[in-house]
mmJSON file of the N, C-alpha and C atoms, coordinates in Angstrom:
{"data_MODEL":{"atom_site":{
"group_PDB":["ATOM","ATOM","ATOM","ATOM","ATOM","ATOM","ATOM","ATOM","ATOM","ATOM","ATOM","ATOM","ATOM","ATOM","ATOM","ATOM","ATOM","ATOM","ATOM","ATOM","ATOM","ATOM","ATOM","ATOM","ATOM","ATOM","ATOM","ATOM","ATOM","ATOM","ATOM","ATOM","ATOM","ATOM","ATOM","ATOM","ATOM","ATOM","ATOM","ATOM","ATOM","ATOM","ATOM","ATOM","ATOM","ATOM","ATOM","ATOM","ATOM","ATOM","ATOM","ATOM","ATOM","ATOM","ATOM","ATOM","ATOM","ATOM","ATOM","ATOM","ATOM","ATOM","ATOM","ATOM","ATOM","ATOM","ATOM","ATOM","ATOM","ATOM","ATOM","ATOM","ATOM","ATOM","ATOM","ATOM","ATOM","ATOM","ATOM","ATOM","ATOM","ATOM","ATOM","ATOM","ATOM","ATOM","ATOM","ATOM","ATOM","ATOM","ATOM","ATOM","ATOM","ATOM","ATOM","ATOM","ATOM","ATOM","ATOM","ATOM","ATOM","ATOM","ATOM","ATOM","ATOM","ATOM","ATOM","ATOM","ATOM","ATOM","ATOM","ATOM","ATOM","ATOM","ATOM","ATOM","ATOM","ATOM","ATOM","ATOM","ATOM","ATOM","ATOM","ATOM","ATOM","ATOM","ATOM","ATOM","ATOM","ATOM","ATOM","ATOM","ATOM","ATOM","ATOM","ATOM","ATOM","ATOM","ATOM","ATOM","ATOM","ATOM","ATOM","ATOM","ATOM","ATOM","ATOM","ATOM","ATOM","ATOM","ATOM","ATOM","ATOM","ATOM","ATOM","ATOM","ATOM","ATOM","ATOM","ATOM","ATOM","ATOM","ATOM","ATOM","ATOM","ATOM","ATOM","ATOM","ATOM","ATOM","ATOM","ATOM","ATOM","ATOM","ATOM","ATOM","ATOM","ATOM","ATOM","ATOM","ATOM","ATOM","ATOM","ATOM","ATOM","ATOM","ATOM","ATOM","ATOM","ATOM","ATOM","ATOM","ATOM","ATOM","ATOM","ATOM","ATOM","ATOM","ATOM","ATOM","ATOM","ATOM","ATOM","ATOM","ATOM","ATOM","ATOM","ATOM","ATOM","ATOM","ATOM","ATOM","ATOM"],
"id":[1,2,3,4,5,6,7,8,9,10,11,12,13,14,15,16,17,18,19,20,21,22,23,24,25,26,27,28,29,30,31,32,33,34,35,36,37,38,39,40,41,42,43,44,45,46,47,48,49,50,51,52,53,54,55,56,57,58,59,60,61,62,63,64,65,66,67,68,69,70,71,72,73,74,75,76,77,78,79,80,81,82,83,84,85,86,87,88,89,90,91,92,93,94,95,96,97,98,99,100,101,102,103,104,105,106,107,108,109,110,111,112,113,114,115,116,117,118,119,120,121,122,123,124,125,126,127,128,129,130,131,132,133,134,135,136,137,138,139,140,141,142,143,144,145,146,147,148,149,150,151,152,153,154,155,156,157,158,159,160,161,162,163,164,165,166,167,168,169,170,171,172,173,174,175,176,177,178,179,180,181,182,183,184,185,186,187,188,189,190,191,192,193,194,195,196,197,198,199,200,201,202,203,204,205,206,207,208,209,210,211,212,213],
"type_symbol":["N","C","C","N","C","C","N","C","C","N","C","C","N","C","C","N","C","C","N","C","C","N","C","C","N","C","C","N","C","C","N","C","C","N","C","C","N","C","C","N","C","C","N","C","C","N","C","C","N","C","C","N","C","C","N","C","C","N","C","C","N","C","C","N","C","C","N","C","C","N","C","C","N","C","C","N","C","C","N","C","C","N","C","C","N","C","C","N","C","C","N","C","C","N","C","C","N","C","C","N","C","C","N","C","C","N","C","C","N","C","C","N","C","C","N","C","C","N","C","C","N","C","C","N","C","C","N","C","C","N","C","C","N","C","C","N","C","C","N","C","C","N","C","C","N","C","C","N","C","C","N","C","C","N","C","C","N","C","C","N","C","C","N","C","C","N","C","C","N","C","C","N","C","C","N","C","C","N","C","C","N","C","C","N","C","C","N","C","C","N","C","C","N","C","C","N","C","C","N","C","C","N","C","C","N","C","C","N","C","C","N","C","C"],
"label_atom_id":["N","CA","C","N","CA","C","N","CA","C","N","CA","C","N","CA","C","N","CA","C","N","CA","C","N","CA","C","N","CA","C","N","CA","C","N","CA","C","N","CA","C","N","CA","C","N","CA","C","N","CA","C","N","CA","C","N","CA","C","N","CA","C","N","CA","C","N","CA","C","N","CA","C","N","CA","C","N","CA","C","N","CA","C","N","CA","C","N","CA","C","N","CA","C","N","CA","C","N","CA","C","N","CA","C","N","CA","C","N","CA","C","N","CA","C","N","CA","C","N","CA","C","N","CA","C","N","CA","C","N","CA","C","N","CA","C","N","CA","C","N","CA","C","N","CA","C","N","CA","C","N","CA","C","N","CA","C","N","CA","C","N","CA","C","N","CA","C","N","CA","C","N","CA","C","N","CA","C","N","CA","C","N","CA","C","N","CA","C","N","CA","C","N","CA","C","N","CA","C","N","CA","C","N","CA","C","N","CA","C","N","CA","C","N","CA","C","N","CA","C","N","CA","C","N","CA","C","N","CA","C","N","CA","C","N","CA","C","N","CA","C","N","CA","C","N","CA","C"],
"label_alt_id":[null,null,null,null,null,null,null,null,null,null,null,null,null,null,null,null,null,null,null,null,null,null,null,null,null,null,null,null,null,null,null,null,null,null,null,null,null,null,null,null,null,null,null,null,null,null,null,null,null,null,null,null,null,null,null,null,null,null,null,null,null,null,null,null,null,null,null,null,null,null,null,null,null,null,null,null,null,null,null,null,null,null,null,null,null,null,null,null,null,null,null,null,null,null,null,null,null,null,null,null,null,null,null,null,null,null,null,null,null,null,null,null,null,null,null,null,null,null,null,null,null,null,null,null,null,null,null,null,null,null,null,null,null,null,null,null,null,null,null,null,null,null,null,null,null,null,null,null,null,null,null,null,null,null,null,null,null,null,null,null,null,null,null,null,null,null,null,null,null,null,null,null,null,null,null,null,null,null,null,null,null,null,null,null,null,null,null,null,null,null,null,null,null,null,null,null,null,null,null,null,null,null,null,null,null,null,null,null,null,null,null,null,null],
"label_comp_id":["UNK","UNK","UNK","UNK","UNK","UNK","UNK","UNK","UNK","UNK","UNK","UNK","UNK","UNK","UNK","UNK","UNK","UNK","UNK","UNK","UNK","UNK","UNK","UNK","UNK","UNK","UNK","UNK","UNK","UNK","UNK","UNK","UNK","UNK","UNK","UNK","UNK","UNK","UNK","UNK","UNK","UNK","UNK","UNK","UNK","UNK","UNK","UNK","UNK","UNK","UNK","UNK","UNK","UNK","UNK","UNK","UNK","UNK","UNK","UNK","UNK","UNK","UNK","UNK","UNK","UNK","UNK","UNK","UNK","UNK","UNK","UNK","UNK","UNK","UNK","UNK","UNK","UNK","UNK","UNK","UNK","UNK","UNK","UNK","UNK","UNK","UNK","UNK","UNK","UNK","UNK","UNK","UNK","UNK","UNK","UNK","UNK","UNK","UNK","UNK","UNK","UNK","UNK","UNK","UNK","UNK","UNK","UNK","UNK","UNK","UNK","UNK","UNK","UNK","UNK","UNK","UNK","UNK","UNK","UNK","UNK","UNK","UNK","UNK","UNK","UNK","UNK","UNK","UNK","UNK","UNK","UNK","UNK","UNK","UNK","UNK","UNK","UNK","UNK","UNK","UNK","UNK","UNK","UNK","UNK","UNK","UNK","UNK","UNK","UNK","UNK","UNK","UNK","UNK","UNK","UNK","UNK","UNK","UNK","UNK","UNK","UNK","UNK","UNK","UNK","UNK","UNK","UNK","UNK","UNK","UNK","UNK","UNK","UNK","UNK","UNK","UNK","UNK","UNK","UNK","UNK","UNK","UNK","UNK","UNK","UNK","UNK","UNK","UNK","UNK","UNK","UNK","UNK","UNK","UNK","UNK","UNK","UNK","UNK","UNK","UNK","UNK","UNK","UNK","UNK","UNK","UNK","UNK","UNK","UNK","UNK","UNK","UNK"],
"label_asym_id":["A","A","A","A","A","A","A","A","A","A","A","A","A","A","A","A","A","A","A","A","A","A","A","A","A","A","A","A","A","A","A","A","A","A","A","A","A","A","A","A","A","A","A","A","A","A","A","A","A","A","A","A","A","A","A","A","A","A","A","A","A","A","A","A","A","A","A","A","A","A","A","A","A","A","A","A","A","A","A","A","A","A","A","A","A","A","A","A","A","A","A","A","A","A","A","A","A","A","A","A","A","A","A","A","A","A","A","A","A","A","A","A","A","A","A","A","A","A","A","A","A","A","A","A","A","A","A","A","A","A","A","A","A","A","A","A","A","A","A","A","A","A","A","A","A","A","A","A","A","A","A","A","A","A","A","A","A","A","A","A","A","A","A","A","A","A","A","A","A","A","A","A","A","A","A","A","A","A","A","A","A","A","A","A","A","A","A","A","A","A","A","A","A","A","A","A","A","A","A","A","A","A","A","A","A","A","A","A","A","A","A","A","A"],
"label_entity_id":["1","1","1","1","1","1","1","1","1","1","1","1","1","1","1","1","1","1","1","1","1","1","1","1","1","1","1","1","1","1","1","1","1","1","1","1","1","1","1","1","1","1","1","1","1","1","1","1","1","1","1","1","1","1","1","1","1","1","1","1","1","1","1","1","1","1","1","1","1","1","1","1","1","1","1","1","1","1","1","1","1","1","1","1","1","1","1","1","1","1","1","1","1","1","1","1","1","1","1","1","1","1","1","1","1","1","1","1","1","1","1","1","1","1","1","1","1","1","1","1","1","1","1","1","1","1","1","1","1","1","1","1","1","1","1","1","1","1","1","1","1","1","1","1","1","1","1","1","1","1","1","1","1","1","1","1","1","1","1","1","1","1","1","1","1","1","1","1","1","1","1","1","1","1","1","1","1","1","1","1","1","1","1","1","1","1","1","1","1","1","1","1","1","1","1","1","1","1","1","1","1","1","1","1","1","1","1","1","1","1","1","1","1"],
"label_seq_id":[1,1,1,2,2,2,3,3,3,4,4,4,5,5,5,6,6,6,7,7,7,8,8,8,9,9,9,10,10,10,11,11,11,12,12,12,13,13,13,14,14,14,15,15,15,16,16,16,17,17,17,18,18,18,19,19,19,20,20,20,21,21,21,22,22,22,23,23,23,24,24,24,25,25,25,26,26,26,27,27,27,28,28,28,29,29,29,30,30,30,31,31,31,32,32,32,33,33,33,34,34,34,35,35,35,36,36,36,37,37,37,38,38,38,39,39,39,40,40,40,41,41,41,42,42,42,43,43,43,44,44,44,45,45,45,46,46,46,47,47,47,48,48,48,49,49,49,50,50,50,51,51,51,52,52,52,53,53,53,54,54,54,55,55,55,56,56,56,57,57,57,58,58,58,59,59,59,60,60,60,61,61,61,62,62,62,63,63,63,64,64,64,65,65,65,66,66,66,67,67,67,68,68,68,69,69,69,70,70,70,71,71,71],
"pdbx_PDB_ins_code":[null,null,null,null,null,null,null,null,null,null,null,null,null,null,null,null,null,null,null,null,null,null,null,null,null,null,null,null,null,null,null,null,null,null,null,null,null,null,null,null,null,null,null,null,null,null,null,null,null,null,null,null,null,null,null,null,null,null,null,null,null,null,null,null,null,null,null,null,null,null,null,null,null,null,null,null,null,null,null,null,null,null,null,null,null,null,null,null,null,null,null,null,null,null,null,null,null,null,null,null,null,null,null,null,null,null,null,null,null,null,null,null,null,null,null,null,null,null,null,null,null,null,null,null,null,null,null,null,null,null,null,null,null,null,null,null,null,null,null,null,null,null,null,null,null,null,null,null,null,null,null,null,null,null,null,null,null,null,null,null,null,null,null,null,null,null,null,null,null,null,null,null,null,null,null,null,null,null,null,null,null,null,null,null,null,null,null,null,null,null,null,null,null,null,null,null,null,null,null,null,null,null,null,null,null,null,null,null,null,null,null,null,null],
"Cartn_x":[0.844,0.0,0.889,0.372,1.422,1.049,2.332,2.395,2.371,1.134,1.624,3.333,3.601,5.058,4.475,5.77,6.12,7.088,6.699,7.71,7.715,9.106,8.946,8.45,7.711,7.878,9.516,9.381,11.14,11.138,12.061,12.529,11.833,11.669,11.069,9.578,8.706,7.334,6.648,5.624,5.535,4.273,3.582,3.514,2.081,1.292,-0.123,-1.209,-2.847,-3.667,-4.114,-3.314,-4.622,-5.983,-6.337,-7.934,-8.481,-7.815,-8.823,-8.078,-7.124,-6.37,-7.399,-8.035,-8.814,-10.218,-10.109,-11.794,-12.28,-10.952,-10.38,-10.293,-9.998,-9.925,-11.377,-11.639,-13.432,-14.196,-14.503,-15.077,-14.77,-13.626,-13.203,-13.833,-13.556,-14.091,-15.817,-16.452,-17.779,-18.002,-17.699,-17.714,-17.287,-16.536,-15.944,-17.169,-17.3,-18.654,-19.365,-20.01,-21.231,-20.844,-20.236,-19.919,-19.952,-19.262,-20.175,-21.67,-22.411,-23.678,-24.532,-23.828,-23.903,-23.73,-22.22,-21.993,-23.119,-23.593,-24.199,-25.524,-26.074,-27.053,-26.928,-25.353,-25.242,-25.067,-25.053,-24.79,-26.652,-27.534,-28.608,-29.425,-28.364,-28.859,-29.692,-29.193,-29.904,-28.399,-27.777,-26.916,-27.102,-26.818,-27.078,-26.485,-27.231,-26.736,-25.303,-25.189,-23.812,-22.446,-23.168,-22.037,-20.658,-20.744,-20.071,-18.849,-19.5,-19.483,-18.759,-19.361,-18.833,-17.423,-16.959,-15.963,-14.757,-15.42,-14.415,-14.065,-14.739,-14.504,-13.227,-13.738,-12.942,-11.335,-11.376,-9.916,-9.281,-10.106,-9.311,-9.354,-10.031,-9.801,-8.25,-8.305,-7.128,-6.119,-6.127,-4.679,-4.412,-5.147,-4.713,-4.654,-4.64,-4.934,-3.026,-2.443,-1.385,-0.299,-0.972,0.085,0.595,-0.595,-0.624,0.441,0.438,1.067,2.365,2.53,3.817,5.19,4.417,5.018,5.651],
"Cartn_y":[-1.178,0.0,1.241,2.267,3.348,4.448,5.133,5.51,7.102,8.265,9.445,10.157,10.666,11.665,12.487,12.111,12.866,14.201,15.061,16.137,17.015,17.539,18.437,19.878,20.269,21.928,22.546,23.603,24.074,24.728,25.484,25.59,26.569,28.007,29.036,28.635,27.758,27.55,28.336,29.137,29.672,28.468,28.911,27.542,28.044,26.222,26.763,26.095,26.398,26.199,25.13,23.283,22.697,22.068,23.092,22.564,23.49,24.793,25.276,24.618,24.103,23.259,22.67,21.377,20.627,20.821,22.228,22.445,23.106,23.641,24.484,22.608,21.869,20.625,20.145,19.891,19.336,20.011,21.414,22.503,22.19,21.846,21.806,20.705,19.248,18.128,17.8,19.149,18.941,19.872,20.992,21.377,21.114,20.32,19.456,18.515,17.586,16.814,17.007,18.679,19.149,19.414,19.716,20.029,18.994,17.744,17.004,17.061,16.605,17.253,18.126,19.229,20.519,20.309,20.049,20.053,19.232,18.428,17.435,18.08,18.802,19.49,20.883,20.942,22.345,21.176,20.11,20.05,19.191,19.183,19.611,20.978,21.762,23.193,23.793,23.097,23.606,24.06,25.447,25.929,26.417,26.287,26.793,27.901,29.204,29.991,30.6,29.288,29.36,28.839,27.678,27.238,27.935,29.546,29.993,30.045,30.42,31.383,29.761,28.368,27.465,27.196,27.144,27.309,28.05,29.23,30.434,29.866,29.491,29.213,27.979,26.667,26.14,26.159,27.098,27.715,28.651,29.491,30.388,28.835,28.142,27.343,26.232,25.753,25.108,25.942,27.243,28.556,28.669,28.657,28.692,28.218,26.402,25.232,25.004,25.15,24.819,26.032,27.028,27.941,27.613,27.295,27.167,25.692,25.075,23.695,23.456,24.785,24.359,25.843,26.906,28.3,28.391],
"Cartn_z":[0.0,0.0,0.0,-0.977,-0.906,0.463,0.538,2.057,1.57,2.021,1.815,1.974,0.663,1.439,2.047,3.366,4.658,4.586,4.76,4.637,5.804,6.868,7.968,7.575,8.405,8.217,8.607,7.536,7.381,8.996,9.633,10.286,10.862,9.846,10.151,10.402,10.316,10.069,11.623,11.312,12.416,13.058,14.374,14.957,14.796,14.349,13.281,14.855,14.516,15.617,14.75,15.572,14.784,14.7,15.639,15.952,14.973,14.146,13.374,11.907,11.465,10.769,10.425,11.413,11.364,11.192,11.436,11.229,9.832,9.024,7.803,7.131,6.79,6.72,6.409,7.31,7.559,6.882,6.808,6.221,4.377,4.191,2.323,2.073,3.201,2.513,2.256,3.436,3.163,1.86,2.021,0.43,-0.663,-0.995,-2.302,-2.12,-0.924,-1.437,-2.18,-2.125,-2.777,-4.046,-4.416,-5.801,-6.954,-6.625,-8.19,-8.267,-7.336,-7.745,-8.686,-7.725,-8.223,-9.563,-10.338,-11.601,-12.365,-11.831,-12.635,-12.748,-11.867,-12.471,-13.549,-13.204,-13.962,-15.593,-15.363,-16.647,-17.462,-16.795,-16.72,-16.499,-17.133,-17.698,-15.564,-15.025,-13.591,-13.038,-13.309,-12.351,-11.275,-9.899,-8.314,-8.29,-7.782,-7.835,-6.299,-5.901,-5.073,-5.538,-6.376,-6.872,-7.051,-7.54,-7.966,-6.249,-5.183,-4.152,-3.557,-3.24,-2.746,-3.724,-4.903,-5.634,-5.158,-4.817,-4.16,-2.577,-1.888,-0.981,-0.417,-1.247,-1.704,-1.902,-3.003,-3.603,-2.304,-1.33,-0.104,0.907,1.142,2.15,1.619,0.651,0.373,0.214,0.052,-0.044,1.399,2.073,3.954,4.49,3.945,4.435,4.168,3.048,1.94,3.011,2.981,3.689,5.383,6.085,7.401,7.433,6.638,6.564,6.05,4.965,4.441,4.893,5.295,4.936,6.536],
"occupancy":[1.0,1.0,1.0,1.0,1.0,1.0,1.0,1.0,1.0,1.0,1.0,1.0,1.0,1.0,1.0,1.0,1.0,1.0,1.0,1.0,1.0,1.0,1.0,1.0,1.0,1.0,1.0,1.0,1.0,1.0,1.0,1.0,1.0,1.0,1.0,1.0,1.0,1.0,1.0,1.0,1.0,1.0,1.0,1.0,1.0,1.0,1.0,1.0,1.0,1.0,1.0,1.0,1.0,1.0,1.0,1.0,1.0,1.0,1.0,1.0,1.0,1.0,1.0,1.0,1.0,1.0,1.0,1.0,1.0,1.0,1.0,1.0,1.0,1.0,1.0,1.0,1.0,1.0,1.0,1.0,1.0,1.0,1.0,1.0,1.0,1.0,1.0,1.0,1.0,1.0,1.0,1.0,1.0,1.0,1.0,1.0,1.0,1.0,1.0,1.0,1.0,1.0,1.0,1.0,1.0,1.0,1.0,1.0,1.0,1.0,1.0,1.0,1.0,1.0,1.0,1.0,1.0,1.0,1.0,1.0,1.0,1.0,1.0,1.0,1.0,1.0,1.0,1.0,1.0,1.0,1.0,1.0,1.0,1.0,1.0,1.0,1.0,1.0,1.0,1.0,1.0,1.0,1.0,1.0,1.0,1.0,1.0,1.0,1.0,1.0,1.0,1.0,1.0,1.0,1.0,1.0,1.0,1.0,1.0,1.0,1.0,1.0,1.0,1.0,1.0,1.0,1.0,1.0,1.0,1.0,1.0,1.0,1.0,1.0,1.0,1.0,1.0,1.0,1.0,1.0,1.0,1.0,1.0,1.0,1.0,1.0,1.0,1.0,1.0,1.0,1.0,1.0,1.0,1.0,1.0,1.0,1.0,1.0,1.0,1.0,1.0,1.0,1.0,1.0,1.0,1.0,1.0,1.0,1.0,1.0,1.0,1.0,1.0],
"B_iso_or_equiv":[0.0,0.0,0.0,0.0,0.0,0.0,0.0,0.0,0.0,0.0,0.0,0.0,0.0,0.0,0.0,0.0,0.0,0.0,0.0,0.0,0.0,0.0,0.0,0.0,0.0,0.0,0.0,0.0,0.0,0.0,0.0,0.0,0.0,0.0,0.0,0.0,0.0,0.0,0.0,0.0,0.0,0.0,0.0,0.0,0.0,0.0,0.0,0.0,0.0,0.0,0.0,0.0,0.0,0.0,0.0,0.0,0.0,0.0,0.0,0.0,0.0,0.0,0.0,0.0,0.0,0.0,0.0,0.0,0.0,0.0,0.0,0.0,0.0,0.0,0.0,0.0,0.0,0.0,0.0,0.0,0.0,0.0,0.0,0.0,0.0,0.0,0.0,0.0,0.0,0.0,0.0,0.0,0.0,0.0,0.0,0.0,0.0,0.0,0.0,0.0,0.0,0.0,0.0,0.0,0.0,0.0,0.0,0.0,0.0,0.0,0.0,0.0,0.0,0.0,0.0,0.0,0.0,0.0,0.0,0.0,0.0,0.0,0.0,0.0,0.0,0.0,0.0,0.0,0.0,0.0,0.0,0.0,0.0,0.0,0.0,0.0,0.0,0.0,0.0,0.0,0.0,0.0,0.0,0.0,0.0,0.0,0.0,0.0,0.0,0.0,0.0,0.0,0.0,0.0,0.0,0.0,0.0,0.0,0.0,0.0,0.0,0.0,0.0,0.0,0.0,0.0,0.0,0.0,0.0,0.0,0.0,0.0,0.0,0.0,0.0,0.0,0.0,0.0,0.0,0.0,0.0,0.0,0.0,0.0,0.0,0.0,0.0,0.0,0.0,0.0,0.0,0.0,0.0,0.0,0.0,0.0,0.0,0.0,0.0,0.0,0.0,0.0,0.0,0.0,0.0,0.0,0.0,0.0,0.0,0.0,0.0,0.0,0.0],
"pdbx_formal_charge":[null,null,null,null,null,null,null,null,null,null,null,null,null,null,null,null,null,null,null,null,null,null,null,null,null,null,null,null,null,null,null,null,null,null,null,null,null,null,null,null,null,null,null,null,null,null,null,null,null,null,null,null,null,null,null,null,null,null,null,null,null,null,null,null,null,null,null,null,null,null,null,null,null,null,null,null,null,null,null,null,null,null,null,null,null,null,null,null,null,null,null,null,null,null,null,null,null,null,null,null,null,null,null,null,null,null,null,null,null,null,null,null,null,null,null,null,null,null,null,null,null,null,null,null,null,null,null,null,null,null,null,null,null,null,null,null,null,null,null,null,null,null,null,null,null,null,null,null,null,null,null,null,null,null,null,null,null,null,null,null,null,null,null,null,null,null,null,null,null,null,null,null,null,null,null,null,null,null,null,null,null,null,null,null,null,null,null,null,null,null,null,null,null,null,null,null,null,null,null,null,null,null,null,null,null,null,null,null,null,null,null,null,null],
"auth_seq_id":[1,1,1,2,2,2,3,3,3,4,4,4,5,5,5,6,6,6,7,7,7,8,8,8,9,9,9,10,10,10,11,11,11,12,12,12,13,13,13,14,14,14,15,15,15,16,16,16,17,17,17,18,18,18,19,19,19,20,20,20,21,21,21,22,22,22,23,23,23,24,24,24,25,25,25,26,26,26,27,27,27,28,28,28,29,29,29,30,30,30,31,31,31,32,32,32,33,33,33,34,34,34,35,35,35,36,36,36,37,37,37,38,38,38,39,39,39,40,40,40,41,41,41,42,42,42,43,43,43,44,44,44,45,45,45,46,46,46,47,47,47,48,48,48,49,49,49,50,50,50,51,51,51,52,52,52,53,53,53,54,54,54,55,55,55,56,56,56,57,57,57,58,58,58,59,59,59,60,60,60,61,61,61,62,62,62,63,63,63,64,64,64,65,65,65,66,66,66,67,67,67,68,68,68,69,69,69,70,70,70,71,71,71],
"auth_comp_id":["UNK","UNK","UNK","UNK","UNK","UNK","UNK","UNK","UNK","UNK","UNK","UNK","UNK","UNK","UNK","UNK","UNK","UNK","UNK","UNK","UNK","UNK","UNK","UNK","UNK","UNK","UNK","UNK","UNK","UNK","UNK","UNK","UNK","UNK","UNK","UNK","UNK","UNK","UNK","UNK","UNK","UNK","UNK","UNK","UNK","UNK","UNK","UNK","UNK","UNK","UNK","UNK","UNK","UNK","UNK","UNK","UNK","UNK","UNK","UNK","UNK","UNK","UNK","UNK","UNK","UNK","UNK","UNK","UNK","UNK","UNK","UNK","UNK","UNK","UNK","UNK","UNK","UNK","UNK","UNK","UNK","UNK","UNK","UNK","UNK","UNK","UNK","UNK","UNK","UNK","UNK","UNK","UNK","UNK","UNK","UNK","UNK","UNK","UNK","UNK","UNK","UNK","UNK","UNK","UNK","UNK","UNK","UNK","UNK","UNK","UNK","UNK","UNK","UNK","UNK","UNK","UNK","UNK","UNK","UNK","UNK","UNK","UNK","UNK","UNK","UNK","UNK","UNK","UNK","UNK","UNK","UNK","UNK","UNK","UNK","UNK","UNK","UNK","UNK","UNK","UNK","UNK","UNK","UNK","UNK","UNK","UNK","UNK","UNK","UNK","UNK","UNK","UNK","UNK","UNK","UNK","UNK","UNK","UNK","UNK","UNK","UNK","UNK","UNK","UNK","UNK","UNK","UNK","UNK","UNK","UNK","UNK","UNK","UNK","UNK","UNK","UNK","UNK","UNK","UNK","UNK","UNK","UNK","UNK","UNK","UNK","UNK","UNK","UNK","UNK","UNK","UNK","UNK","UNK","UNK","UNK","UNK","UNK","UNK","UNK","UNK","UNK","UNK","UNK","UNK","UNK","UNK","UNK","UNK","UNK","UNK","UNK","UNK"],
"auth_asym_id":["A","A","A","A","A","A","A","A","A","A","A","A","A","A","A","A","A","A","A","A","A","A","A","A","A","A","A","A","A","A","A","A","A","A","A","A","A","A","A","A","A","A","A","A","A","A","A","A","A","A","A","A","A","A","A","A","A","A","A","A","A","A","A","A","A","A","A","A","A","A","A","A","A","A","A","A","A","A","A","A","A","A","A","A","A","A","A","A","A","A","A","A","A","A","A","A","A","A","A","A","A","A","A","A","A","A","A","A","A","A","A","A","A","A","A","A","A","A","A","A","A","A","A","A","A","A","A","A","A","A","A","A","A","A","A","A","A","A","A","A","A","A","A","A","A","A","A","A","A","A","A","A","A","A","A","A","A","A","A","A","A","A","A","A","A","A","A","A","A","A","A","A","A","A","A","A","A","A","A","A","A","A","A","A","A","A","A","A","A","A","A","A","A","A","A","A","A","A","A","A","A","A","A","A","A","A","A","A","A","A","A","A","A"],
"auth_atom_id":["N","CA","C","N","CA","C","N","CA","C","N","CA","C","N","CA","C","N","CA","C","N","CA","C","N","CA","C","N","CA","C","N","CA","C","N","CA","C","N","CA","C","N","CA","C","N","CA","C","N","CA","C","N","CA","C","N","CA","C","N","CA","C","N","CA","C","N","CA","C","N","CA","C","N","CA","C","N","CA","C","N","CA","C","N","CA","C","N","CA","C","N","CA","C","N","CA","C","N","CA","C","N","CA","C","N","CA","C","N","CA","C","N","CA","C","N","CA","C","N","CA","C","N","CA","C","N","CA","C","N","CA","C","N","CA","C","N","CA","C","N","CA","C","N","CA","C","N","CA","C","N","CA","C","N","CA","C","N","CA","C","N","CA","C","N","CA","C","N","CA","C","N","CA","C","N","CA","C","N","CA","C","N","CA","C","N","CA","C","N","CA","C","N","CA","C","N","CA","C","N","CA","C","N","CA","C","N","CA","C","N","CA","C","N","CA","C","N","CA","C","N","CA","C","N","CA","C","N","CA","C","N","CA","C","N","CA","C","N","CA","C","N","CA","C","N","CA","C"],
"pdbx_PDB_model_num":[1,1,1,1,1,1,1,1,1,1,1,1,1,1,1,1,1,1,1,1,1,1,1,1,1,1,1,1,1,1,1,1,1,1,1,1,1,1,1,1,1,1,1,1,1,1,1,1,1,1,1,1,1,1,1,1,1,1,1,1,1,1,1,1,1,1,1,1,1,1,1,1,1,1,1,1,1,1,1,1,1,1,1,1,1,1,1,1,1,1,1,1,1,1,1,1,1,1,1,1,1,1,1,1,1,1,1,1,1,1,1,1,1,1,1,1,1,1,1,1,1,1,1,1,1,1,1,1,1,1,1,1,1,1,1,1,1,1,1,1,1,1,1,1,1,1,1,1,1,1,1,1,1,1,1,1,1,1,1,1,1,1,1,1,1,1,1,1,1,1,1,1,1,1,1,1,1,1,1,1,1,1,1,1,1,1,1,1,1,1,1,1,1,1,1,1,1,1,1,1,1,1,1,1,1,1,1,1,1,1,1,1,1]
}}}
């Protein structure tokens, strides 16, 4: 079974909270859930008019998810 790469935070990493880590985490995977759906009705001419707004959300939650983890 393949094993995620492991990588340390560099040296400077300043020191992250991860109970909101985890809650920034939890929060993306319930919103990625929703989204094939979504598409599948958008591709039944039925677009949600959040879709756009859960998308965005998405994209800032994985940019502060990526930073808090790697920077």
């Amino acid at each position: 079974m393949d094993q995620p790469e492991q990588v340390q935070p560099h040296a400077g990493a300043r020191r992250t909270d991860a109970a909101q880590i985890k809650r920034d985490a939890a929060e993306l995977a319930k919103l990625a859930g929703e989204i094939p759906p979504a598409v599948e009705q958008a591709n039944k001419g039925i677009l949600s008019k959040d879709l756009n707004d859960r998308l965005k959300r998405i994209e800032k939650l994985s940019k502060q998810l990526r930073r808090e983890l790697y920077e």
